[in-house]
Backbone as ProteinMPNN parsed JSONL, in Angstrom:
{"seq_chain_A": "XXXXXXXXXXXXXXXXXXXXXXXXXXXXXXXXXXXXXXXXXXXXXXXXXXXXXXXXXXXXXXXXXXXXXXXXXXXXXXXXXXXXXXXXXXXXXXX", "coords_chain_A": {"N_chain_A": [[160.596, 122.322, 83.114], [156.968, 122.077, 83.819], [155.16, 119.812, 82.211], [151.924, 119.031, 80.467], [149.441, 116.58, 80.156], [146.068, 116.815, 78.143], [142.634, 115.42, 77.789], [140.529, 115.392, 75.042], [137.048, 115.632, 74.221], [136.213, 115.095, 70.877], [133.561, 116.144, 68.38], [132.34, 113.76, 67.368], [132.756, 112.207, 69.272], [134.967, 110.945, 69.477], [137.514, 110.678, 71.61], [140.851, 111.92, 71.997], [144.043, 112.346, 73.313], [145.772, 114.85, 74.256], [149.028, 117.239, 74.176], [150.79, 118.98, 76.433], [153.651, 121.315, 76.481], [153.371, 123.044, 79.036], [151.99, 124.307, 81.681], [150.276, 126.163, 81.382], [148.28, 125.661, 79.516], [145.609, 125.115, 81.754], [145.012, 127.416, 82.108], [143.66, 128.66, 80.073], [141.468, 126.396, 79.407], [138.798, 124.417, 81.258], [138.445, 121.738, 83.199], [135.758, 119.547, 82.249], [134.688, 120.889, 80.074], [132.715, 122.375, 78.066], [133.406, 123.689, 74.322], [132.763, 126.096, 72.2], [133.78, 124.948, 68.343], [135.221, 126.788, 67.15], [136.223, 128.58, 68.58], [137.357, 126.643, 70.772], [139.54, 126.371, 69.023], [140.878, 128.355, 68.768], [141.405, 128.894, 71.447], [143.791, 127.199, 71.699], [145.404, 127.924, 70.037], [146.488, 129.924, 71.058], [146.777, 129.067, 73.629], [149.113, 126.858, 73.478], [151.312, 128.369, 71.99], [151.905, 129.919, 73.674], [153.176, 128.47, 75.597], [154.853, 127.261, 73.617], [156.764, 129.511, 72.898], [157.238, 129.851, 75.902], [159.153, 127.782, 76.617], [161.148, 128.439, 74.453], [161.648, 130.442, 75.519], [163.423, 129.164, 77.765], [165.153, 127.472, 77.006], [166.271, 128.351, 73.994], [164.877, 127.412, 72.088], [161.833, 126.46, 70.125], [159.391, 125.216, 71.159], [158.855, 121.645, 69.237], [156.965, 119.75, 70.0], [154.747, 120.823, 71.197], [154.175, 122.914, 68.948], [152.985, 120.746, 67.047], [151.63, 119.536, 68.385], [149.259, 122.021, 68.119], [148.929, 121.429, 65.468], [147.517, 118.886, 65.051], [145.674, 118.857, 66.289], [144.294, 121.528, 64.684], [143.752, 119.656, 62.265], [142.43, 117.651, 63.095], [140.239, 119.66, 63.25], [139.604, 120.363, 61.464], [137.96, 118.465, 60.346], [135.055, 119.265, 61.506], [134.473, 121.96, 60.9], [132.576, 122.055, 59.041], [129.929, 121.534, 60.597], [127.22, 122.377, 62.189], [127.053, 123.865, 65.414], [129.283, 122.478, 66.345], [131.303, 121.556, 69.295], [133.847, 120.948, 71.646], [134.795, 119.445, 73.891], [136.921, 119.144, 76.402], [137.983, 116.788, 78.454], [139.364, 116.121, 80.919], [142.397, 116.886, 82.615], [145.382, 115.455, 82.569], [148.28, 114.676, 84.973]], "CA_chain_A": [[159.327, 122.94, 82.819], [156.126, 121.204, 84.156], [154.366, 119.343, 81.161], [151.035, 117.898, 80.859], [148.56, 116.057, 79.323], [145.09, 116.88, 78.447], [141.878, 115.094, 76.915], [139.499, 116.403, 74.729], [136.279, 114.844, 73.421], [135.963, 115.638, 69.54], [132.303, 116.259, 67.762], [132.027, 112.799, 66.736], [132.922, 111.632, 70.242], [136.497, 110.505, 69.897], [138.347, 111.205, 72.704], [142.176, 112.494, 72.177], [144.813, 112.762, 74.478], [146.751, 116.41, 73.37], [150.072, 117.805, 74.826], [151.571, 120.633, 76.162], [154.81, 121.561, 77.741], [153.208, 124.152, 80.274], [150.772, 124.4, 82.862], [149.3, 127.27, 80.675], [146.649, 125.149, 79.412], [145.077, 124.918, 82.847], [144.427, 129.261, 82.641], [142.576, 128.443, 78.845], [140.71, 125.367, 79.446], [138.329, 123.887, 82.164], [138.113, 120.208, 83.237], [134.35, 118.721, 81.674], [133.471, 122.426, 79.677], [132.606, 122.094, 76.24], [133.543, 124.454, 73.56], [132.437, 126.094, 70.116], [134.858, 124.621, 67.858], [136.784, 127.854, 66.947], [136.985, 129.072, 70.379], [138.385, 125.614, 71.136], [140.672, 126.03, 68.329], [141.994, 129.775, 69.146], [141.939, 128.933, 72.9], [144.487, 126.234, 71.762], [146.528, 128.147, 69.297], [146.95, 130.968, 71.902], [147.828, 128.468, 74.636], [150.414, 126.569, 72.892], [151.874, 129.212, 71.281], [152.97, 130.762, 74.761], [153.849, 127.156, 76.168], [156.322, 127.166, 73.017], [157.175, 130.674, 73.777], [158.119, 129.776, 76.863], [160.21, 126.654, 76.008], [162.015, 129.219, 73.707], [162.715, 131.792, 76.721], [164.06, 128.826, 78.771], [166.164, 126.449, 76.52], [166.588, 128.529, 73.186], [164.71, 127.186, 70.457], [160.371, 126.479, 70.328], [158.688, 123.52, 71.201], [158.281, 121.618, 68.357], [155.95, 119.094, 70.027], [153.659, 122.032, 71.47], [153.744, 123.202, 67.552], [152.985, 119.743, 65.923], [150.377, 119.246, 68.865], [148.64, 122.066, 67.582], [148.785, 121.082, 64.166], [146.962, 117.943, 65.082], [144.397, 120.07, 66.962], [143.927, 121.742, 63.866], [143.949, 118.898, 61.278], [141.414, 117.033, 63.901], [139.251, 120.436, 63.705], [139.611, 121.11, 59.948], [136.843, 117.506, 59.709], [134.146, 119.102, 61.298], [134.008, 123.091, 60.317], [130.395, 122.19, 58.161], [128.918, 121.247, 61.632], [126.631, 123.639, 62.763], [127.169, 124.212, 66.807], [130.175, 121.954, 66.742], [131.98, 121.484, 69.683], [134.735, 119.946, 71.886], [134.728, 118.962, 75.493], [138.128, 119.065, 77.379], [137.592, 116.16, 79.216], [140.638, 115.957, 82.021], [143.506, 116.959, 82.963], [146.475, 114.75, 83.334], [149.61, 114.614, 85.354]], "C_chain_A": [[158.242, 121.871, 82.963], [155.219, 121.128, 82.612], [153.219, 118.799, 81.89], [150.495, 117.575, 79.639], [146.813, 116.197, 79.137], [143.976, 115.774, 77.623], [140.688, 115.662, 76.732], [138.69, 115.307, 73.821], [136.165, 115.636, 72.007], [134.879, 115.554, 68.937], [131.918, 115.147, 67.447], [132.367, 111.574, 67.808], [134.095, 110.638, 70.249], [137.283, 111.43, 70.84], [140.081, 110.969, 71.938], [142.783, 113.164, 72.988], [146.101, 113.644, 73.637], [147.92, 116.2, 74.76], [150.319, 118.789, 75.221], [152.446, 121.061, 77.16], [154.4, 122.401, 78.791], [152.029, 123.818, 81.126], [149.66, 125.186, 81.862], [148.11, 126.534, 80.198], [145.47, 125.159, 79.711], [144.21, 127.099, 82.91], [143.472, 129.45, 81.015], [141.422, 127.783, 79.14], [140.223, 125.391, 80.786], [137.854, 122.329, 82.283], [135.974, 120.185, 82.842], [133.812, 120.054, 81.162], [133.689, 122.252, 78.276], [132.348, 123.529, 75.55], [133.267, 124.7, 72.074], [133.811, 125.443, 69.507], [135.818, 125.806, 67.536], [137.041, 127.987, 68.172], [137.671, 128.092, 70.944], [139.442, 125.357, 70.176], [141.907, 127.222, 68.337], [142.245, 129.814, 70.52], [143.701, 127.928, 72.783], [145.831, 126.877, 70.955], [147.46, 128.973, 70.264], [147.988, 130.356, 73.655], [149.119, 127.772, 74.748], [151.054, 127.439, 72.355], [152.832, 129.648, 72.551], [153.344, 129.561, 75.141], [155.422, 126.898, 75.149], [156.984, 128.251, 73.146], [158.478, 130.569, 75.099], [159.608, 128.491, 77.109], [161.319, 127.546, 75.668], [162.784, 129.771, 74.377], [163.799, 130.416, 77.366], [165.182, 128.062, 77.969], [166.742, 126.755, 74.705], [166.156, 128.007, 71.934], [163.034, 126.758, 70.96], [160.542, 125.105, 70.458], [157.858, 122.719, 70.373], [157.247, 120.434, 68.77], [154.838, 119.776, 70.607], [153.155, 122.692, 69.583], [152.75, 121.958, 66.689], [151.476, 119.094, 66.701], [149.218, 120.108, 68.425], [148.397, 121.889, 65.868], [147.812, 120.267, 63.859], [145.764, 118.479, 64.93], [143.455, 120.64, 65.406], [143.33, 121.057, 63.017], [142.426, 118.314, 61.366], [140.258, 118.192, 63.316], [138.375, 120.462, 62.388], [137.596, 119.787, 59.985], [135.434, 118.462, 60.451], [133.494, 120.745, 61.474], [132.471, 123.05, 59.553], [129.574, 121.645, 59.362], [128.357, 122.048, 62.291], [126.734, 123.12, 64.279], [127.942, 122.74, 67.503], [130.882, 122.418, 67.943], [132.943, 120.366, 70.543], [134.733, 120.397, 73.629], [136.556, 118.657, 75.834], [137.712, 118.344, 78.639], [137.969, 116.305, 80.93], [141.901, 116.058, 81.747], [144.529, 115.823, 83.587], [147.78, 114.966, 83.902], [150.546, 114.319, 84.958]], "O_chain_A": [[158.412, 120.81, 82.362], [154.739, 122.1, 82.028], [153.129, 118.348, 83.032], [150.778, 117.967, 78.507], [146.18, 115.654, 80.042], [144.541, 115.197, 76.694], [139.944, 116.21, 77.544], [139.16, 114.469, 73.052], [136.022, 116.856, 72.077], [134.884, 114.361, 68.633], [130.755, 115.274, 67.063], [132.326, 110.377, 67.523], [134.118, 109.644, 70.975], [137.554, 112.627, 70.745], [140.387, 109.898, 71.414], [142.442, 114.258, 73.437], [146.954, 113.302, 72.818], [147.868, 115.506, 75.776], [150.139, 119.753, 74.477], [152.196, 121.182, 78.36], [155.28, 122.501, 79.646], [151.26, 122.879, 80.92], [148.492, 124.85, 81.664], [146.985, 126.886, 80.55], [144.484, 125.188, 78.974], [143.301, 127.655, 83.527], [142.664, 130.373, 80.915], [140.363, 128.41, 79.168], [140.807, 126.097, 81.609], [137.01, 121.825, 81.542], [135.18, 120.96, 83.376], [132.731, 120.47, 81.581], [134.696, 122.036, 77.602], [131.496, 124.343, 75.906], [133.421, 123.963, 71.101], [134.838, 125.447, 70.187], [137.039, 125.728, 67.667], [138.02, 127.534, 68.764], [138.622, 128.423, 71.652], [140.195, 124.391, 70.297], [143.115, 127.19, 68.099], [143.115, 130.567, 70.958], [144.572, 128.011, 73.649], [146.988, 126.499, 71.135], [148.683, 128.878, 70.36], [148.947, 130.726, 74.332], [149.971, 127.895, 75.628], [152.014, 126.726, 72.061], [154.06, 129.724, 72.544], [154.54, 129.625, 74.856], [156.542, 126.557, 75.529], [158.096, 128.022, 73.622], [159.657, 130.882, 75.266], [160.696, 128.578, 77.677], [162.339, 127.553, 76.355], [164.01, 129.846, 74.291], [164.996, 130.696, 77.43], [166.283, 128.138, 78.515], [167.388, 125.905, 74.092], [166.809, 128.074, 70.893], [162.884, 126.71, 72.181], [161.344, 124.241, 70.105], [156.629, 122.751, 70.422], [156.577, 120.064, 67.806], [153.785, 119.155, 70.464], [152.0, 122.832, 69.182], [151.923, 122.273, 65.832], [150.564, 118.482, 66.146], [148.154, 119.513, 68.251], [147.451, 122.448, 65.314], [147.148, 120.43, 62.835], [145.02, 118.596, 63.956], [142.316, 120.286, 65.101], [142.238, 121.531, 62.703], [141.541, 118.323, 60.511], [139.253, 117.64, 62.869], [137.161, 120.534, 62.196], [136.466, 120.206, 59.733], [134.485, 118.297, 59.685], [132.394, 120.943, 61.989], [131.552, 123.869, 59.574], [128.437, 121.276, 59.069], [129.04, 122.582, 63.165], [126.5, 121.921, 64.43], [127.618, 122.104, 68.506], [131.192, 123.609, 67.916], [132.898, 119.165, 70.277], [134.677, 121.469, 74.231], [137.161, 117.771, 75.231], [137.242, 118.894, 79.635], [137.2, 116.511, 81.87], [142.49, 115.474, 80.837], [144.514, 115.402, 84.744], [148.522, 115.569, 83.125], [151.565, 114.42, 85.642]]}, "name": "protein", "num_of_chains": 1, "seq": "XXXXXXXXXXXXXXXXXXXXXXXXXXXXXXXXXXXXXXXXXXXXXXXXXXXXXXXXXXXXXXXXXXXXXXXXXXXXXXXXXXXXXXXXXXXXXXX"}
């Protein structure tokens, strides 16, 4: 199953490099497009979710580093909910 790697700038301009076992990412996200913070946090739940999904169909059990990536995602997001017209930039796509 083709993995990749993406990066996303965070409201406070830290860049983080996320995971995700699928391509699927690539049909959520767009290289340099910046997002409200929820919509960059339900584009993310919805895309990992099927990336572990699909893990599941192919090898029998979820992908717990697609899960734990969004966890991060989350954790990362939770700091800056009191920011009015927070968002996050999906920098690039890696190979």
């Amino acid at each position: 199953m083709p993995e990749m790697r993406f990066v996303v700038t965070w409201p406070d301009g830290r860049d983080e490099e996320c995971y995700s076992p699928s391509l699927i990412i690539k049909d959520f996200f767009a290289e340099g497009q910046s997002y409200p913070l929820a919509d960059f946090i339900d584009r993310s739940r919805q895309a990992l979710t099927i990336a572990s999904d699909r893990v599941e169909a192919k090898y029998g059990f979820p992908c717990s580093l697609a899960r734990g990536q969004l966890a991060r995602i989350e954790t990362a997001a939770s700091h800056f909910h009191d920011r009015e017209a927070a968002s996050v930039i999906v920098k690039t796509f890696l190979a």
